[in-house]
Structure formats: structure tokens, C-alpha cells
Residue frames as a rotation matrix with the C-alpha (Angstrom) as fourth column:
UNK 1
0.645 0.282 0.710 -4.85
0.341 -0.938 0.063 -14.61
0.684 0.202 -0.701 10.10
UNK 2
0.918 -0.387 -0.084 -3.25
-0.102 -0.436 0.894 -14.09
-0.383 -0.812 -0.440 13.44
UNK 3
0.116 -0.925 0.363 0.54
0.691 0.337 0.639 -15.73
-0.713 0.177 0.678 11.68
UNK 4
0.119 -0.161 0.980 -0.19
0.775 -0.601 -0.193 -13.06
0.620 0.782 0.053 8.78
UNK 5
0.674 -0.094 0.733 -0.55
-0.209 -0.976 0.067 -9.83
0.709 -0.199 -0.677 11.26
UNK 6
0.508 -0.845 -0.168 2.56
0.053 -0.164 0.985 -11.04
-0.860 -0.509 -0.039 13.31
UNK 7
0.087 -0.607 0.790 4.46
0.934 0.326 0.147 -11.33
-0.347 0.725 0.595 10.04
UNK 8
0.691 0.312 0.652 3.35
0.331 -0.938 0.099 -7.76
0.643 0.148 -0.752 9.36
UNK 9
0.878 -0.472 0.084 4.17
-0.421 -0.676 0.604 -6.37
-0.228 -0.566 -0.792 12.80
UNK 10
0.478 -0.867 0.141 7.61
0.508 0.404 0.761 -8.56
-0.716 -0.293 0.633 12.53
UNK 11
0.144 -0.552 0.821 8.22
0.989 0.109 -0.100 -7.03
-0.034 0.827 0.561 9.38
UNK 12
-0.625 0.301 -0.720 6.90
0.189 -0.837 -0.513 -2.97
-0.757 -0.457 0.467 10.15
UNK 13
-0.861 0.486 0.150 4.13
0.469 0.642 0.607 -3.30
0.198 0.593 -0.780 8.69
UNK 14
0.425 0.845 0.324 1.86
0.106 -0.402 0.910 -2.77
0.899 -0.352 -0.260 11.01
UNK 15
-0.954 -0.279 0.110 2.24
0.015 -0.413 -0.911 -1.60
0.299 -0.867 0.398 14.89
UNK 16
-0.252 0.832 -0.494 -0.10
0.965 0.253 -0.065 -2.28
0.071 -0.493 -0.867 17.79
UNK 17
-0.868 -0.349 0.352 -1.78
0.338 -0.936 -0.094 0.81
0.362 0.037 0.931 18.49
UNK 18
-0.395 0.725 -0.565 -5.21
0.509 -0.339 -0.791 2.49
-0.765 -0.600 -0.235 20.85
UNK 19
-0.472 -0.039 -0.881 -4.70
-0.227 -0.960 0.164 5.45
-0.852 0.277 0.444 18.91
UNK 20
-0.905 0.103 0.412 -7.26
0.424 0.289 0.858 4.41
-0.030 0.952 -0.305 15.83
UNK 21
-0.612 0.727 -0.312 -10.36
-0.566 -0.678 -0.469 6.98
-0.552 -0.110 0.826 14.42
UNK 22
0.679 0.668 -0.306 -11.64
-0.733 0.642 -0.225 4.20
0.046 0.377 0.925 11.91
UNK 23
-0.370 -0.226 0.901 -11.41
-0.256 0.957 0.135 0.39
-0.893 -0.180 -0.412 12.13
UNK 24
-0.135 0.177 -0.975 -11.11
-0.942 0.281 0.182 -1.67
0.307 0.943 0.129 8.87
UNK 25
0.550 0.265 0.792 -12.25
-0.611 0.774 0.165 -5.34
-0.570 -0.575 0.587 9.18
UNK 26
-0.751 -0.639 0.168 -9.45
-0.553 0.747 0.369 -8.24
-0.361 0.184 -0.914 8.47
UNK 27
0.609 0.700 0.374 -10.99
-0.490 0.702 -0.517 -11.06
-0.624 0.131 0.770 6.71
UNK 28
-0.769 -0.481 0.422 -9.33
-0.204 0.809 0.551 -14.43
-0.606 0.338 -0.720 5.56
UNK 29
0.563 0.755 -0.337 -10.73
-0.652 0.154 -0.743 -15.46
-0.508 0.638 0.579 1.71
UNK 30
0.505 -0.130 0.853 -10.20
0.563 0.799 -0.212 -18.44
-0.654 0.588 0.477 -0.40
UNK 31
-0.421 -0.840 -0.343 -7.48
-0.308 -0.224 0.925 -17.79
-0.853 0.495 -0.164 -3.01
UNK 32
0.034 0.643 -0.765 -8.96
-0.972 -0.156 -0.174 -18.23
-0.231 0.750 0.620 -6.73
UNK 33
-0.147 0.519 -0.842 -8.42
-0.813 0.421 0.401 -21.62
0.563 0.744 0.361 -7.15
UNK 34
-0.969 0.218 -0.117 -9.54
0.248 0.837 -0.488 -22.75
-0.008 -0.502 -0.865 -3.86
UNK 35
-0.324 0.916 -0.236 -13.07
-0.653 -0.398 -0.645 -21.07
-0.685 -0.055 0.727 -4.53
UNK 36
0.156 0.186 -0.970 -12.90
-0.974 0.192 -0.120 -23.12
0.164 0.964 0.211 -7.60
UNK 37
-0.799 -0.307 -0.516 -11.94
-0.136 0.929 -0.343 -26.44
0.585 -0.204 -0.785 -5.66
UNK 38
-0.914 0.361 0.186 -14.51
-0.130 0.173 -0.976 -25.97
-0.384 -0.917 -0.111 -3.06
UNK 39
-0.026 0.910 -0.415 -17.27
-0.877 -0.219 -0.427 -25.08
-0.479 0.353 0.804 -5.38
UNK 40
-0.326 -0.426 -0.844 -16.00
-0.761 0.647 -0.033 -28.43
0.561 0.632 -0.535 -7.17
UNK 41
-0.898 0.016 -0.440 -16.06
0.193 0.912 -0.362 -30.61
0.396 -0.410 -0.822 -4.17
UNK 42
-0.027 0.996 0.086 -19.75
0.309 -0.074 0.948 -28.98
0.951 0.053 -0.306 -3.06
UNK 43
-0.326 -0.174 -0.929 -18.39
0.938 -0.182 -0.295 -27.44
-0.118 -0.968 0.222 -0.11
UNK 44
0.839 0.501 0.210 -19.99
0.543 -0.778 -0.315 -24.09
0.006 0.378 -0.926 0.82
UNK 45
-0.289 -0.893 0.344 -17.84
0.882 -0.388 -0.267 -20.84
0.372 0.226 0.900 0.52
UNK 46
0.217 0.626 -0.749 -18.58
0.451 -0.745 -0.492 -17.36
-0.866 -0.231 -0.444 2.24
UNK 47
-0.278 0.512 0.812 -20.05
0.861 -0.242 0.448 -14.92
0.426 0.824 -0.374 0.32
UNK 48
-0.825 -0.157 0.543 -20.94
0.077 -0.983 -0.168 -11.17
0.560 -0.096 0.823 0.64
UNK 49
0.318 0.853 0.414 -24.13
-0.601 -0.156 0.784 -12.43
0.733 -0.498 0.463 2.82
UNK 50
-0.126 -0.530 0.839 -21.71
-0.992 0.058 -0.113 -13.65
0.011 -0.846 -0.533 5.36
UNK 51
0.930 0.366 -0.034 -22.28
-0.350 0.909 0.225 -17.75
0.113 -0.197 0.974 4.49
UNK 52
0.056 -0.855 0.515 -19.26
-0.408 0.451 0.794 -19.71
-0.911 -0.255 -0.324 5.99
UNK 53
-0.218 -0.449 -0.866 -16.61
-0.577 0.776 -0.257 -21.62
0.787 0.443 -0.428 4.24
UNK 54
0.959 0.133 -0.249 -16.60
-0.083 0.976 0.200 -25.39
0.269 -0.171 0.948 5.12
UNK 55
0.558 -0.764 0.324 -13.31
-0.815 -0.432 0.385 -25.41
-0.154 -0.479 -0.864 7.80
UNK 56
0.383 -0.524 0.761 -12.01
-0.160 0.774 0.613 -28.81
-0.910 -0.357 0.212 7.38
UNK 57
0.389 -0.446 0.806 -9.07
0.875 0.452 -0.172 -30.18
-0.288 0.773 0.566 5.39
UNK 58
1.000 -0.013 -0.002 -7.83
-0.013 -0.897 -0.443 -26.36
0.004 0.443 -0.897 5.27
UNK 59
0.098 -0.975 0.197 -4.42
0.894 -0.001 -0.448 -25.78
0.438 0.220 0.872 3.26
UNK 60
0.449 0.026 -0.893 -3.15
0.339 -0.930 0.143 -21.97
-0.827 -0.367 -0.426 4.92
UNK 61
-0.502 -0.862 -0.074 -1.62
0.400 -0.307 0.863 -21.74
-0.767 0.404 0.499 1.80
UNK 62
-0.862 0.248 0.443 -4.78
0.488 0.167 0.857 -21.17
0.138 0.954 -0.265 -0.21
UNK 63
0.410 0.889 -0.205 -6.15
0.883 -0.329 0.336 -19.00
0.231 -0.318 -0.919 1.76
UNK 64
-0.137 -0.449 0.883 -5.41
0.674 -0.695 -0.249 -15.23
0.726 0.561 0.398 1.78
UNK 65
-0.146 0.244 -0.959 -5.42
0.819 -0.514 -0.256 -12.36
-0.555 -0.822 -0.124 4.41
UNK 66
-0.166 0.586 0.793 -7.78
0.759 -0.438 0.482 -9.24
0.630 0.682 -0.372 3.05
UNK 67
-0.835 -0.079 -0.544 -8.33
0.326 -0.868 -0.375 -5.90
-0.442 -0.491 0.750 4.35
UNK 68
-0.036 0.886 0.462 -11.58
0.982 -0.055 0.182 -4.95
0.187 0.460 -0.868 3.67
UNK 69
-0.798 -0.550 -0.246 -10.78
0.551 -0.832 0.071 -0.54
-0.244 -0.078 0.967 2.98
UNK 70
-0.089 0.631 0.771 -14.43
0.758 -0.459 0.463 0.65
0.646 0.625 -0.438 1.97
UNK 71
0.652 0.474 -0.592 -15.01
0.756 -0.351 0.552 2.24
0.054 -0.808 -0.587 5.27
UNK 72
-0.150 -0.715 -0.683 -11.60
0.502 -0.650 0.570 4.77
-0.852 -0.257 0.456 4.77
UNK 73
-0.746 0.124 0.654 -11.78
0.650 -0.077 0.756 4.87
0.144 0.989 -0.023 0.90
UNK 74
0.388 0.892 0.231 -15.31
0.901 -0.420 0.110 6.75
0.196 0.165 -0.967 1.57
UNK 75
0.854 -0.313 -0.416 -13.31
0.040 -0.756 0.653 9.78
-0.519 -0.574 -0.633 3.98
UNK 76
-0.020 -0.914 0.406 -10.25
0.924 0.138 0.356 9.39
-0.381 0.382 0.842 1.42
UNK 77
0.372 0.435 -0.820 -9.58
-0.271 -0.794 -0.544 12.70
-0.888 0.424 -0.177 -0.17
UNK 78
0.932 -0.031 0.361 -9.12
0.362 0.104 -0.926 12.98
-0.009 0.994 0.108 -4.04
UNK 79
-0.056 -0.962 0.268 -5.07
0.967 0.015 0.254 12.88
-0.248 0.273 0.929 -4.95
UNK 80
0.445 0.156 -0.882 -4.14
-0.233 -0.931 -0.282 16.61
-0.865 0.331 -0.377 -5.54
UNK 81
0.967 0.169 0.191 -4.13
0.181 0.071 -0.981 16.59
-0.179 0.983 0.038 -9.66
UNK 82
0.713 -0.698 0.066 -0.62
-0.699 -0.715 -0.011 18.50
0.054 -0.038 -0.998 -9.17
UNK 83
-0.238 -0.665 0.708 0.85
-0.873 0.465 0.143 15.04
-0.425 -0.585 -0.691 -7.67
UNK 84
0.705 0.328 0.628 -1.05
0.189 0.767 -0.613 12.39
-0.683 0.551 0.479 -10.06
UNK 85
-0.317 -0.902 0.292 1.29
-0.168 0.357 0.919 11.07
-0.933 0.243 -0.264 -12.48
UNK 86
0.412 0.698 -0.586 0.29
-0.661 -0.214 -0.719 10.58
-0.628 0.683 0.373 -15.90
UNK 87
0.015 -0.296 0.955 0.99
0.455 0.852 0.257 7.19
-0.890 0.431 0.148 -17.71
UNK 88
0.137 0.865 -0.482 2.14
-0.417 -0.391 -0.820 7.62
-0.898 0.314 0.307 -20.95
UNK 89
0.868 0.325 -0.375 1.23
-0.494 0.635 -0.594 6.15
0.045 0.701 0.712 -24.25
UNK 90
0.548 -0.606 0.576 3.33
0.278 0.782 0.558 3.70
-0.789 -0.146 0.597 -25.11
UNK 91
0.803 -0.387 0.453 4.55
0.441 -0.125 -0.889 5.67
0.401 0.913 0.070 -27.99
UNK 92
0.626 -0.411 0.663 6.00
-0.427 -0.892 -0.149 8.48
0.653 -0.190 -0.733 -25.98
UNK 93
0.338 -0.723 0.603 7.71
-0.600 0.328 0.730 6.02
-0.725 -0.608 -0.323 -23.07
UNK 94
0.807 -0.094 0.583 8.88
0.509 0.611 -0.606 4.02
-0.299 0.786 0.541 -26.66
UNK 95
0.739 -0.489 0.462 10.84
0.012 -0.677 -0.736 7.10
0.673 0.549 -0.495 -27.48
UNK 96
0.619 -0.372 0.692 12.12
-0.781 -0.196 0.593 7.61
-0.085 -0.908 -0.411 -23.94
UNK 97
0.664 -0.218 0.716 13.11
-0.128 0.909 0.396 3.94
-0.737 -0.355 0.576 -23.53
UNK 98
0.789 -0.589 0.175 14.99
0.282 0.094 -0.955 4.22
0.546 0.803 0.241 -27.25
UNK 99
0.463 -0.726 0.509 17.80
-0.533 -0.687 -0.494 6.26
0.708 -0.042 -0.705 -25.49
UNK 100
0.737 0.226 0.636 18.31
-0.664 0.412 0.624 3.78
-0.121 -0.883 0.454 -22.89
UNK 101
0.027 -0.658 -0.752 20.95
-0.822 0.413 -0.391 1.17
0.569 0.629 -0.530 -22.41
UNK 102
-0.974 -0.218 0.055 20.67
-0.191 0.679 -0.709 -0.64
0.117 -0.701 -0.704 -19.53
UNK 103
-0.255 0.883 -0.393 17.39
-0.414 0.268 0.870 -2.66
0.874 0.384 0.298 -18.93
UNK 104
-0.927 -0.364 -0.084 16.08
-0.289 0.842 -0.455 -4.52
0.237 -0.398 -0.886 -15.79
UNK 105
-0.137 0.764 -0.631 13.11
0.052 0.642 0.765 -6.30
0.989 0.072 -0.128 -14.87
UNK 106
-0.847 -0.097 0.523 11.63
-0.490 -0.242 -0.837 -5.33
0.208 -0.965 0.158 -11.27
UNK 107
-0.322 0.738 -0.593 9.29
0.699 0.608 0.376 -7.68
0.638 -0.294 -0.712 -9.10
UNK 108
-0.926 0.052 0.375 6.81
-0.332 -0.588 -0.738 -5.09
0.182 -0.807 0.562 -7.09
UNK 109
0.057 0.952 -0.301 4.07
0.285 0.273 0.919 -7.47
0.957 -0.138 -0.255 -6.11
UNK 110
-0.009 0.140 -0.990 4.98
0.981 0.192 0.018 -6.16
0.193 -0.971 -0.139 -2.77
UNK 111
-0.317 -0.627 0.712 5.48
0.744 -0.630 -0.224 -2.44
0.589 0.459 0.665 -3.46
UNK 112
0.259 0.748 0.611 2.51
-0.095 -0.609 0.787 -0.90
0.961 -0.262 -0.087 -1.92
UNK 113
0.868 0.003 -0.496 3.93
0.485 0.200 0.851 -2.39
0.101 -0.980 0.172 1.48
UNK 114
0.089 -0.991 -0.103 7.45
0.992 0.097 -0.086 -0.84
0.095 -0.095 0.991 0.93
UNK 115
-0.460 -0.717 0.523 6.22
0.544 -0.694 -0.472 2.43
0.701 0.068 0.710 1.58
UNK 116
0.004 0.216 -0.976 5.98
0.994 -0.104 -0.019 4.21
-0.106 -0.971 -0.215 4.41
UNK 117
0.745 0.532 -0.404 4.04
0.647 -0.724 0.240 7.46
-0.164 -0.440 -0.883 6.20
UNK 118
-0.278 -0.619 0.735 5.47
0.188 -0.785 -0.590 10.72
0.942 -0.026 0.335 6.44
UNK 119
-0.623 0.168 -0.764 5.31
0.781 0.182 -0.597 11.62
0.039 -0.969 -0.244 9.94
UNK 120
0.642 0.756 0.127 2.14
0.749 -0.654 0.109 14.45
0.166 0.025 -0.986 10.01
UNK 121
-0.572 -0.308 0.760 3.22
0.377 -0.922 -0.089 18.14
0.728 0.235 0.644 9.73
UNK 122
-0.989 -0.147 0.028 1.98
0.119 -0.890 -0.439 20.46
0.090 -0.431 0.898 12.21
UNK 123
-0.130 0.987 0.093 -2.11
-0.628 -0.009 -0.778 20.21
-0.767 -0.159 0.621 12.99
UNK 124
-0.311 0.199 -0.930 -2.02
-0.802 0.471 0.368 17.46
0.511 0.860 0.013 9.91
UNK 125
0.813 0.579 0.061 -4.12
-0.579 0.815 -0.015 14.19
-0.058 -0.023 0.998 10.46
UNK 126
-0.598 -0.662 0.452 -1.80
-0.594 0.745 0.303 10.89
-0.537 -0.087 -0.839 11.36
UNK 127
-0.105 0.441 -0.891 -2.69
-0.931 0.270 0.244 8.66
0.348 0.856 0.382 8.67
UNK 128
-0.880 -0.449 -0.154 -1.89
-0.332 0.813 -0.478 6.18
0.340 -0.369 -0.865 10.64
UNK 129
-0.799 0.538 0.269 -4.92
-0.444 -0.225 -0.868 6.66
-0.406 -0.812 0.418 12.41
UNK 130
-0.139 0.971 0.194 -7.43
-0.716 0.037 -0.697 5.55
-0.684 -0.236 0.690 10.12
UNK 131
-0.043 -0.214 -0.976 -5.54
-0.748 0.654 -0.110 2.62
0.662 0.725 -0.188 9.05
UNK 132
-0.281 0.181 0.943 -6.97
-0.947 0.108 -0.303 0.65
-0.156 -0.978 0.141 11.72
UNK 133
0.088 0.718 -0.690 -8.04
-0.634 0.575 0.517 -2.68
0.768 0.392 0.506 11.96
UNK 134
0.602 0.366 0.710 -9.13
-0.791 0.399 0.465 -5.50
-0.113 -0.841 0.529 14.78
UNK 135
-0.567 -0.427 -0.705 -7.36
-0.606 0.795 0.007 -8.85
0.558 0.431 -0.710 15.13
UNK 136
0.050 0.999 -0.021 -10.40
-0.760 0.052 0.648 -10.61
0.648 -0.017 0.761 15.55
UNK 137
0.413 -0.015 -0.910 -8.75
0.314 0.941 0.127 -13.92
0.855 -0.338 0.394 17.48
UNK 138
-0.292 -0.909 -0.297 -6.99
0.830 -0.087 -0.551 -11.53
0.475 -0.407 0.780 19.82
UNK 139
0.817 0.549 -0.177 -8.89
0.567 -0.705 0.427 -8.24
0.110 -0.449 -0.887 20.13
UNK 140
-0.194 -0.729 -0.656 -5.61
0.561 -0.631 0.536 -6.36
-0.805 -0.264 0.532 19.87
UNK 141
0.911 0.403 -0.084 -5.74
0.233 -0.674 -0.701 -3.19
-0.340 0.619 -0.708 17.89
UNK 142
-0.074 -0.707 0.703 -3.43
0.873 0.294 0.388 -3.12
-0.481 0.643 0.596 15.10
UNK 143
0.779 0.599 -0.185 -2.78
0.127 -0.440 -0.889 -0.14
-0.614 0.669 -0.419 12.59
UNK 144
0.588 -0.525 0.616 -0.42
0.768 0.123 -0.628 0.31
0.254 0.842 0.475 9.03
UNK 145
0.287 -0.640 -0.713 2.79
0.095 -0.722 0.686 2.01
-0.953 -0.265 -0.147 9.17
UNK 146
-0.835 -0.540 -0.108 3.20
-0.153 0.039 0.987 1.21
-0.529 0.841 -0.115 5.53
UNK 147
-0.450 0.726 -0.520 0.46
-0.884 -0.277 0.378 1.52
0.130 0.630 0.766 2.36
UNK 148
-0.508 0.162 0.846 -2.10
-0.177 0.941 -0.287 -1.26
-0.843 -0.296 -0.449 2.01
UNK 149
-0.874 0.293 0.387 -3.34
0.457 0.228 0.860 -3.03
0.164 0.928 -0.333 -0.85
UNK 150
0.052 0.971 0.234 -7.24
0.966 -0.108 0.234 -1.99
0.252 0.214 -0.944 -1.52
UNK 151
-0.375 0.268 -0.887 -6.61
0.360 -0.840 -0.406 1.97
-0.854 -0.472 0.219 -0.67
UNK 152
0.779 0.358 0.515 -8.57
0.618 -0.298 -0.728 3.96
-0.107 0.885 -0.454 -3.65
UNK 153
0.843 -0.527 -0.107 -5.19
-0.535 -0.843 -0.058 6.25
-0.060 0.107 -0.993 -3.67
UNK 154
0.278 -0.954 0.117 -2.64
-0.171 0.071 0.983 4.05
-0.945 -0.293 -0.144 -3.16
UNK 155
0.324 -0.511 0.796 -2.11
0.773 0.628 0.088 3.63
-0.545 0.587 0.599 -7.07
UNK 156
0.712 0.173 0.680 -1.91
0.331 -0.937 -0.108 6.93
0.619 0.303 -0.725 -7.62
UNK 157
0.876 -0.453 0.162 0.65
-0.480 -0.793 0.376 7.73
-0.042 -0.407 -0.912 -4.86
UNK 158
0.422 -0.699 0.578 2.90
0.338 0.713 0.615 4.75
-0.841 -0.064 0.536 -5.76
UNK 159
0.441 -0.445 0.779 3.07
0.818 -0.157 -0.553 5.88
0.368 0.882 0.295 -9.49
UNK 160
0.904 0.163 0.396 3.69
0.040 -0.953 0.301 8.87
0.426 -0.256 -0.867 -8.05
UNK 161
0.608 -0.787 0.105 6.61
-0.349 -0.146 0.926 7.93
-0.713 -0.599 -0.363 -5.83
UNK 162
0.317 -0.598 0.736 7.73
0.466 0.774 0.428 6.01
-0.826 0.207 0.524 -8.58
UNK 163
0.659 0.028 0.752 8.15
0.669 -0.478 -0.569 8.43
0.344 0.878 -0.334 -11.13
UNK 164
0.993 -0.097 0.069 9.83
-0.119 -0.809 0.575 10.33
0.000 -0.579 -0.815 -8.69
UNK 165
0.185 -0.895 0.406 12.67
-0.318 0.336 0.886 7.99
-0.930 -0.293 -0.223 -8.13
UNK 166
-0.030 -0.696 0.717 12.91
0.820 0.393 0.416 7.49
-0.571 0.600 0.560 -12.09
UNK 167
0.966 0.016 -0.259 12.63
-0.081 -0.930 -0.358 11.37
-0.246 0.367 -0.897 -13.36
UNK 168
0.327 -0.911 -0.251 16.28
-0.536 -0.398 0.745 11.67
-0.778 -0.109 -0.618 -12.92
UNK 169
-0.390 -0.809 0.439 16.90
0.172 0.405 0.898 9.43
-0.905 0.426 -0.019 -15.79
């Protein structure tokens, strides 16, 4: 956990910070098919009633770093309707795409991390602020300069940016 949130801050990710109104809790989970290896070899696994994983023989590669986003997600507002994007059908982006000539193929399993805050407006809430979260081996306080996975908005404001940056064509 601690090599994932320096990799973060190294990358700008994240940024140490006091300044936090809610705290999300970090948590390190088996990857699907070490849940499926452990449960295999009879080793326990935690679970949503807090039962440890069995520590020994651990690969770091099969083991993930989670944000855990219920506690913001509750105080999230609803996307203004004006700024939701609207997927559509595959007929209608069929037509679109007909006119097209040039094709490419884009990897955005990281996408949600590639964007970043606006800096608050005038009396506006720093978002930053209640993207908090502990580093539990360290006790430094840590918070997102850039989207995380598990917000209930962030697919909605990615399609959003993304549509933006392909309107023009």
C-alpha cells in the first residue's frame, strides 16, 4: 500500500495534505484470481466482516490498492443533467462513424486518473478536500489531485470531458 500511494504522489496523483473535511479508508484486496487461489488452497480471505487474509507467501502483484468512496459518494451532488452526456445507440454513433476515415484504438484503463481539479471559483468547495484518505502504515494524510476510481460521478464527468474533446469532429 505504502509503494502504491508514493507512486501516486510521484506521479500527481495525490498530495500530502491537513487540509481534509472527509477521510476515505485505503484498503489492499486480493485481485480476482488470488481470491480464487486462496479460497483453493483453504487460506482465509477478508471479507466485509473485517476477517483477515492469511499474510504469508504474498505475491504484491496480486494484490490491489482500493479506495473505499461510500463515505463521499453519500455528500456527492447529482451531475447537473445540462453536463451529462448521453451515449448513443449504436445506430446513431454507426452513422456518425460512417463519415469517418481515420480510426484508432485508445487504452483508458487509466483515464479517470488523467484528470485533474479545477482550482475552486470564488466561495466554491475545494474538491480536493473531501478526497481524503489515511495512509494507515504512516499516518500521513494524503488527498487526490486527480479523479478516483469508485466516485458515483466520475463516469459521468469523464464521458463528459470526453465528448468534449471529440465534439469537434
Amino acid at each position: 500500500m505504502d509503494l502504491q500511494i508514493k507512486q501516486w504522489e510521484k506521479d500527481g496523483i495525490v498530495e500530502k495534505s491537513d487540509d481534509i473535511l472527509i477521510q476515505m479508508n485505503v484498503l489492499v484486496v486480493p485481485k480476482v484470481n488470488e481470491v480464487e487461489k486462496l479460497v483453493n488452497e483453504d487460506k482465509t480471505i477478508m471479507n466485509r466482516n473485517g476477517i483477515s487474509v492469511m499474510m504469508s507467501n504474498i505475491n504484491l502483484q496480486d494484490y490491489r490498492t482500493c479506495l473505499d468512496c461510500r463515505s463521499v459518494n453519500k455528500i456527492l451532488a447529482a451531475p447537473d443533467p445540462g453536463k451529462i452526456s448521453k451515449t448513443l445507440a449504436f445506430n446513431q454513433q454507426k452513422i456518425l462513424l460512417s463519415k469517418c476515415e481515420l480510426f484508432s484504438k485508445l487504452d483508458l484503463a487509466s483515464y479517470y486518473l488523467q484528470l485533474s481539479f479545477d482550482e475552486p471559483k470564488e466561495g466554491e468547495l475545494d474538491s480536493r478536500r473531501i478526497l481524503g484518505f489515511l495512509n494507515p502504515l504512516t499516518g500521513e494524510s494524503y488527498r487526490f489531485k486527480r479523479l478516483p476510481f469508485g466516485l458515483s460521478c466520475a463516469p459521468q464527468y469523464a464521458q463528459y470531458v470526453f465528448d468534449s474533446i471529440i465534439s469537434a469532429y
